[in-house]
C-alpha positions as a printed Julia matrix, in Angstrom:
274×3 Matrix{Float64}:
 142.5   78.68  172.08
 140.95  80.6   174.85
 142.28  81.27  177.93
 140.41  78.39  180.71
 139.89  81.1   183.86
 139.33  84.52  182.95
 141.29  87.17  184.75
 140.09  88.39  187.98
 137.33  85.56  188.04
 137.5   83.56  191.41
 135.53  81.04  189.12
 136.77  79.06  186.18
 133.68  80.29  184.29
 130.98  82.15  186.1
 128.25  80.74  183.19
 128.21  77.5   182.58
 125.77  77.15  178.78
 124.39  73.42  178.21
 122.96  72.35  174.42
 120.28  69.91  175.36
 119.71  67.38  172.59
 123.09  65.82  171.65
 125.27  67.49  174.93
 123.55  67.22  177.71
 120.77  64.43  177.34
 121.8   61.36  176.86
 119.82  59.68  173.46
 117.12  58.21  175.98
 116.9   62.18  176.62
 117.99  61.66  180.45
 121.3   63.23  182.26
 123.13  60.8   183.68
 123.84  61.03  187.53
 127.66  61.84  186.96
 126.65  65.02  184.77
 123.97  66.18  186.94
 126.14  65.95  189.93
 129.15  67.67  188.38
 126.37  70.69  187.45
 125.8   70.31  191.25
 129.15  70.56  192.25
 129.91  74.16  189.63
 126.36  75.88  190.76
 127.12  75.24  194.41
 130.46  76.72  193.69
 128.74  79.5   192.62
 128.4   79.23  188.58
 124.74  79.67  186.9
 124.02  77.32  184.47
 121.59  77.95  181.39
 120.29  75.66  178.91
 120.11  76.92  175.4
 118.34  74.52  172.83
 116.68  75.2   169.85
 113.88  73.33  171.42
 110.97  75.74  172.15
 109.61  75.9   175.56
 106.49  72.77  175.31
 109.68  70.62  173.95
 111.79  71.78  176.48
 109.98  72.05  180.03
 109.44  68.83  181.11
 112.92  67.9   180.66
 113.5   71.21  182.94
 110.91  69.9   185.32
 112.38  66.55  185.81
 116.03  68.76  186.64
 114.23  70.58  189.13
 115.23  73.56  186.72
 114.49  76.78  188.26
 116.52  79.28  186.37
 116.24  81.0   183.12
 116.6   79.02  179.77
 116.73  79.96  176.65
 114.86  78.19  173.74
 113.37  77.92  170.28
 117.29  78.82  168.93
 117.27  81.97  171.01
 113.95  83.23  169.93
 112.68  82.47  173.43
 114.41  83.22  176.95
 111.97  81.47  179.42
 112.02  81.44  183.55
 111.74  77.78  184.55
 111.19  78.98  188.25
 108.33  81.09  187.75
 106.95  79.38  184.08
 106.65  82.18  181.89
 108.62  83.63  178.71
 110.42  86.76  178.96
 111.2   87.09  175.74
 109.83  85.71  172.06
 110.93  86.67  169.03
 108.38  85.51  166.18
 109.07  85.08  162.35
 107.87  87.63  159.63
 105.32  84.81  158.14
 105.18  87.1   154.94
 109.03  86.89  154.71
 109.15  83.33  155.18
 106.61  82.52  152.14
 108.62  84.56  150.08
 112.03  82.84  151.55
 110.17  79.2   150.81
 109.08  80.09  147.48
 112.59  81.12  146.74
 113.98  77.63  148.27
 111.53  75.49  146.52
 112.19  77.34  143.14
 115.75  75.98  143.29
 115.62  72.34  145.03
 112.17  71.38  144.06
 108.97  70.57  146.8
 109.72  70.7   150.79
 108.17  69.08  153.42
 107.41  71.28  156.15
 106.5   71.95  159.96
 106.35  74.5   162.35
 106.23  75.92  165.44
 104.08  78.18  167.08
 104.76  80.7   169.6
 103.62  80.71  173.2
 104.15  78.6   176.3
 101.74  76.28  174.72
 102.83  76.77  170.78
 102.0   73.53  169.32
 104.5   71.96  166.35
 102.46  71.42  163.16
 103.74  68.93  160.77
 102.93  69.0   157.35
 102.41  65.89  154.95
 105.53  64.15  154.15
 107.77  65.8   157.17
 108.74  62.91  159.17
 108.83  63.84  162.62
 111.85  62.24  165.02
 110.81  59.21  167.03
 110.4   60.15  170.87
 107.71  61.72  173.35
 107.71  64.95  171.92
 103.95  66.28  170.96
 103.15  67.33  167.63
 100.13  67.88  165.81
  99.21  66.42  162.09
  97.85  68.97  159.53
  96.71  67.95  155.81
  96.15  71.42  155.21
  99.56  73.53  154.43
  98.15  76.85  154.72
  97.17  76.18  158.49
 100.97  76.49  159.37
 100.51  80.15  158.99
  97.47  80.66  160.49
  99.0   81.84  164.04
 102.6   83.71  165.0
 105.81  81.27  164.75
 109.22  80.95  166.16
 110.73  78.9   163.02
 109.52  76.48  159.82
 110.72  73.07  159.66
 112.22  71.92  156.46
 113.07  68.26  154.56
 113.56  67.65  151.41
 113.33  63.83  150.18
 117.07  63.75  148.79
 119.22  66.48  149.85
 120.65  66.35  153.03
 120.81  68.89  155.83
 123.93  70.31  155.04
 122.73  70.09  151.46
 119.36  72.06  151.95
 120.7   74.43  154.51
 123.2   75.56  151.8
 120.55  75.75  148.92
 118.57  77.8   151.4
 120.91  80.05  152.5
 121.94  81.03  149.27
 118.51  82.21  147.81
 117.08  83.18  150.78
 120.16  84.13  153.04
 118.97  87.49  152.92
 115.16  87.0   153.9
 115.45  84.33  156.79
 118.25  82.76  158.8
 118.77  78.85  158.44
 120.31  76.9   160.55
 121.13  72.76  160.63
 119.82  72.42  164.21
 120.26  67.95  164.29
 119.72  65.32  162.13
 116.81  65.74  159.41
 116.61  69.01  161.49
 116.95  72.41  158.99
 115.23  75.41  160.26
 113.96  78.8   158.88
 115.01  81.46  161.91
 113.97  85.64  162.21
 117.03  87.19  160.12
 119.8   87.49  162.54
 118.48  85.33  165.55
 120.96  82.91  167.17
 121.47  81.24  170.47
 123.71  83.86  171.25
 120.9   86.66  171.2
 119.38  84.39  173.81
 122.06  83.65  175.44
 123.57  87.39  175.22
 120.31  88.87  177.01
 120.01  86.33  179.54
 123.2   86.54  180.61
 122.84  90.29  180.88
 119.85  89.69  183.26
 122.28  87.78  186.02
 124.99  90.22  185.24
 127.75  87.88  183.61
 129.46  88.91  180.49
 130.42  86.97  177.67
 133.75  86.21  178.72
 132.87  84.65  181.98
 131.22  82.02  179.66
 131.8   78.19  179.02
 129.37  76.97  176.41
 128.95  73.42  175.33
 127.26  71.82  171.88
 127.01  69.5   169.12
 125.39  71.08  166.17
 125.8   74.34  163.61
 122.96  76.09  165.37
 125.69  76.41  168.29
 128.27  78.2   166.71
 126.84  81.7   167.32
 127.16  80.31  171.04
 130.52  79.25  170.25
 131.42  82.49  168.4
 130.07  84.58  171.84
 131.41  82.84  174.77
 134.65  82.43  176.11
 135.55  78.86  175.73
 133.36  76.81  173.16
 133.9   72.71  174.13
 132.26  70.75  171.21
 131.03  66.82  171.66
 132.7   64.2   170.18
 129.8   63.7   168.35
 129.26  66.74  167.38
 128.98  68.33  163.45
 132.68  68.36  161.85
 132.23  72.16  161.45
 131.3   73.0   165.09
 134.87  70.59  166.15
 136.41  73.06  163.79
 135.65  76.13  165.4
 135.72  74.41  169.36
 138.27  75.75  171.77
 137.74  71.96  173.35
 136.35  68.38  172.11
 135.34  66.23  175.03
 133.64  62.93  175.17
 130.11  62.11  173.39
 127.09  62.74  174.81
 126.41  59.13  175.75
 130.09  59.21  177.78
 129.57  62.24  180.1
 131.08  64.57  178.24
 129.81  67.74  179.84
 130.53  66.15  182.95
 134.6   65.32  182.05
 134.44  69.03  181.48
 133.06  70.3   184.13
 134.73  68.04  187.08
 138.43  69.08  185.79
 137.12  72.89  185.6
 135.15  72.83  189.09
 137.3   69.99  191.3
C-alpha cells in the first residue's frame, strides 16, 4: 500500500488523474453533481486534475466542454496530451501503419479473421469501422467503410480489434504473444482491444503532462477501471480501482472504492480533500 499524503505535500495529492469511461462518467456518460463538486472542492484546494482516457480527442471534447474543462487532458491511451482551454494537441504519437499490418497479419495467422476499426489522428481524426466491428451503442461519431484498405489511408493513433468468439482478455493475449514485440495491446473496455505504438501507455501521457505543471509522480492519485490503466497505476502514487473495475486492475489497486454508478471517485476524493 502506498502511503495517502506524501511527505512535505501540504496536499493529500497535488494531481488528482480521472479514467473517463467506467470512473468518472456515469453509464449515461454524465458526472454526477456529488463527483463534480468533490473535484470542485480538491482543485479549489489547490490540486490539478487531468483526465486520461483512451478516448481520442473528437470522443473526448464534448464531454470536456460540458465540464467546463479548461486544463490539459490526455487521450487516445496517452498517444495524445490535448489543452482543453486553448483546443489544440500538444502532443500525438501515431502508429507505424507498416508495423501494424505486419502485427495483424501475425494475429490473424493464429486466431483466424478480425474485425477491425480505427482511429485517425488529429483534432478531427475520424474512427473508421470496418465490416463486422460492432461499434458500442451511444453518441459517439464514427464513420462506415466497406473498403479495409481505407483504414490505412491516413496517420493513426490505434486499430480496433474483435474477433467473433474470443473474448477481450482472450484476443489481447493471442495478440500479445505474436505480436508483443511489434505493437502494444491493450483491453481498453468491453469488446474494446486495441493495437497501441510499442511502448505507449497512459502513463507516457500522463508522465509528460504532469511534467508541464511541475508535479511528479508521487504527488499523484490516479483512478480507473480497465487494463489500459495499469501503466497509470504502475506510475502514480496511489492507484484506487472501481468496484467495477477488471479483476486484474483490483489486483494491482492501492484502493477499491465504489462503482462508477455510486460516486466512487467522489467517496475518494471527499475523505482525501474534507
Amino acid at each position: 500500500m502506498s502511503s495517502p499524503a506524501p511527505a512535505g505535500s501540504p496536499l493529500p495529492y497535488k494531481l488528482i488523474a480521472t479514467d473517463l469511461d467506467g470512473t468518472l462518467l456515469r453509464h449515461d456518460e454524465s458526472v454526477s453533481a456529488r463527483t463534480r463538486r468533490a473535484l470542485a472542492a480538491a482543485t479549489a484546494a489547490g490540486a490539478a486534475h487531468i483526465v486520461v482516457t483512451g478516448r481520442a480527442v473528437p470522443w473526448t471534447r464534448h464531454i470536456l466542454d460540458a465540464l467546463d474543462y479548461q486544463g490539459l487532458a490526455v487521450c487516445g491511451q496517452g498517444a495524445q496530451v490535448y489543452h482543453a482551454g486553448e483546443r489544440r494537441l500538444l502532443t500525438s504519437v501515431t502508429l507505424d501503419r507498416q508495423l501494424a499490418g505486419l502485427a495483424l497479419s501475425k494475429i490473424e495467422a493464429e486466431v483466424g479473421p478480425l474485425h477491425l476499426a480505427a482511429s485517425r489522428d488529429g483534432l478531427a481524426g475520424e474512427v473508421l469501422v470496418g465490416p463486422g466491428y460492432q461499434v458500442q451503442e451511444g453518441p459517439l461519431p464514427s464513420l462506415p467503410i466497406d473498403d479495409p484498405d481505407e483504414l490505412w489511408s491516413a496517420p493513426l493513433n490505434k486499430v480496433y480489434l474483435q474477433h467473433p468468439t474470443l473474448d477481450d482478455d482472450e484476443l489481447a493475449r493471442a495478440a500479445h504473444q505474436v505480436a508483443g514485440d511489434l505493437v502494444g495491446v491493450v483491453v481498453a473496455g468491453p469488446r474494446i482491444v486495441e493495437l497501441l505504438p510499442l511502448g505507449l501507455t497512459k502513463a507516457t501521457g500522463l508522465s509528460l503532462a504532469a511534467r508541464r505543471l511541475g508535479i511528479t509522480a508521487k504527488e499523484t492519485l490516479a483512478f480507473g477501471d480497465m487494463p489500459n490503466d495499469l501503466p497509470m497505476f504502475g506510475w502514480a502514487a496511489h492507484g484506487v480501482a472501481m468496484a467495477n473495475a477488471h479483476e486484474d486492475l483490483k489486483a494491482v489497486a492501492d484502493e477499491i472504492t465504489t462503482s462508477n454508478e455510486d460516486d466512487g471517485v467522489a467517496v475518494v476524493l471527499e475523505r482525501l480533500y474534507s
